[in-house]
N, C-alpha and C positions, 0 to 999 in steps of 0.2 A: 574640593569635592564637598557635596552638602547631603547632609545625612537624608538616610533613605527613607528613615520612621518620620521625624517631622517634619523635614526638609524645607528647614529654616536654618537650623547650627551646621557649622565647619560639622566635617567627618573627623573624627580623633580617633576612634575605634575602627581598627579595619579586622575582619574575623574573618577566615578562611575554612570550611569545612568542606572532606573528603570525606566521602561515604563511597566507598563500590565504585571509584570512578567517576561522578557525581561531586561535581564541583559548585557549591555555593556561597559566595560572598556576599557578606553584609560590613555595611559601611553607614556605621553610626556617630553622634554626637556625644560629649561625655553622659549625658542626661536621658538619652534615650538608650544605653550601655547600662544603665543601669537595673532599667528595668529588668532583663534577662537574666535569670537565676545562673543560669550556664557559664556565664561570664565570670564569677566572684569577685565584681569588679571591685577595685581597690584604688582613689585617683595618686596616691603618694607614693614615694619613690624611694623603698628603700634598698640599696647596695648592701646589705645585710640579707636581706628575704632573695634575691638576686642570687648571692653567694652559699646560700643556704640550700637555695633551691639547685643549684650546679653540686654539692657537693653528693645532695641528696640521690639525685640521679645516676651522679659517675659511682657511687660507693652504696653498694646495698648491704642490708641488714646492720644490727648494731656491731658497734666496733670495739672487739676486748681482745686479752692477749692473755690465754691462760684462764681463762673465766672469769679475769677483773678486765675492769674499764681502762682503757689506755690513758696514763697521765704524764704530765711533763715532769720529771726527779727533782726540777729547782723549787721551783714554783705549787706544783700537786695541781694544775689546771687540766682539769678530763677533758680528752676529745670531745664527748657529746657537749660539755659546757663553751669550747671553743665553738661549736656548730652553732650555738644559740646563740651568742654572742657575737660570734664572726672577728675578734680579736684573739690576740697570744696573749699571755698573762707574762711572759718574759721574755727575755732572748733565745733564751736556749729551750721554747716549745715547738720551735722549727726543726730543733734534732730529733726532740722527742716525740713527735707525728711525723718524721721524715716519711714511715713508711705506707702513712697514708694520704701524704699531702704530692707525692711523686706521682702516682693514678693520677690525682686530680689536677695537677699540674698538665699532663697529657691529654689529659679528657679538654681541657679546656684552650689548652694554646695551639696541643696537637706534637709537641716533644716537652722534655726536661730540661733543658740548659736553654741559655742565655745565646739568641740567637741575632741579637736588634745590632743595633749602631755602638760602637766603644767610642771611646773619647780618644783624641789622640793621645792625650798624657798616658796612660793607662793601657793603650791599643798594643803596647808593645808584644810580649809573648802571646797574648791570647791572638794578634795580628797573623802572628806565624802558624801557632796551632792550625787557626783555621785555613794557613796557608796548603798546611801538610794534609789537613782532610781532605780539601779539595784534590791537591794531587793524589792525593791513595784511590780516589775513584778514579782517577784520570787513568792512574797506573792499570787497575783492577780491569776497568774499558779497554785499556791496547792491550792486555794479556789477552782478553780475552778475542780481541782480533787479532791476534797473530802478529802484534806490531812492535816486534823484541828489542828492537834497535829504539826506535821511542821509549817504549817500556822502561828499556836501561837508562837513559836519560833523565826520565823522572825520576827513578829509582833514587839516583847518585842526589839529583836535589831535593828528596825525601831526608838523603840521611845531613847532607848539607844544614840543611833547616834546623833537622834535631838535634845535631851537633851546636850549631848556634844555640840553642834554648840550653843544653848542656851546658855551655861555654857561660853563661850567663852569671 
C-alpha cells in the first residue's frame, strides 16, 4: 500500500479513527507519520515502553501498601522503579509484587497459570492435573444434565487420578 500523503513511500503507519460511528483511515509512510502531532510518533521499539504501557493501563493509580511504596524485602526494589525499568532487581521481587503482577498477568494473557505446551520430561503431574480439570467440567456438564450414570464414571476417574498424584 503507498501512503496517502505523498504517495511515493510503502504505508508503515496505518491509523484508524472512530468518532460517532465515522470511520476514518489514514495510511501513511514513516515520514509523512511524522508530521501529525496526534501520532507522538516514535520509529524505535522499545519492549520496556510496551510493558509499561500494559501495566499502566491494567493497574490504576499509584501502587503502596499502607502509605509506603511496595518494595521487594531482598533486594528494597520499589514497584514504581520496576515499572521504569521493566526489570526485577532479584529472584524473590516476583513474591514480592505477586499481588500486583497476578492482575497484570490476567490483563494480558487473559488467566494466571501456565497454560501452553509441557515438555514431556516434566508433563508428568501437571499432565494429570489438567487431566482432572477437564473432567470436573465434564462431571459439572452431566450433573447438570441429568446424566448420573456418566457422572459417576467420571467421578470414580476423578478420584482415580488423584489418588495417582497422591501415590506419587
Amino acid at each position: 500500500m503507498i501512503c496517502q500523503e505523498c504517495g511515493k513511500n510503502s504505508a508503515t503507519v496505518h491509523f484508524t479513527k472512530i468518532v460517532n460511528g465515522d470511520i476514518t483511515e489514514l495510511h501513511l509512510c514513516e515520514d509523512c507519520a511524522k508530521k501529525y502531532k496526534e501520532f507522538d510518533f516514535d520509529t524505535s521499539f522499545s519492549f520496556h515502553k510496551f510493558l509499561t504501557g500494559l501495566i499502566d493501563n491494567i493497574q490504576e493509580g499509584p501502587i503502596k501498601m499502607d502509605n509506603k511504596e511496595l518494595k521487594c524485602d531482598v533486594c528494597g526494589m520499589s514497584y514504581s522503579n520496576f515499572k521504569q525499568i521493566g526489570k526485577f532487581g532479584c529472584p524473590h521481587c516476583y513474591q514480592s509484587f505477586k499481588s500486583k503482577l497476578v492482575p497484570l498477568f490476567k490483563g494480558v494473557h487473559g488467566h494466571d497459570s501456565h497454560i501452553g505446551k509441557i515438555p514431556k520430561r516434566a508433563g508428568g503431574i501437571i499432565g494429570v492435573k489438567r487431566e482432572i480439570n477437564r473432567l470436573k467440567s465434564k462431571l459439572e456438564t452431566l450433573i447438570k444434565n441429568e446424566e448420573f450414570e456418566k457422572a459417576a464414571e467420571v467421578r470414580d476417574k476423578i478420584k482415580e487420578l488423584q489418588s495417582e498424584i497422591e501415590n506419587r
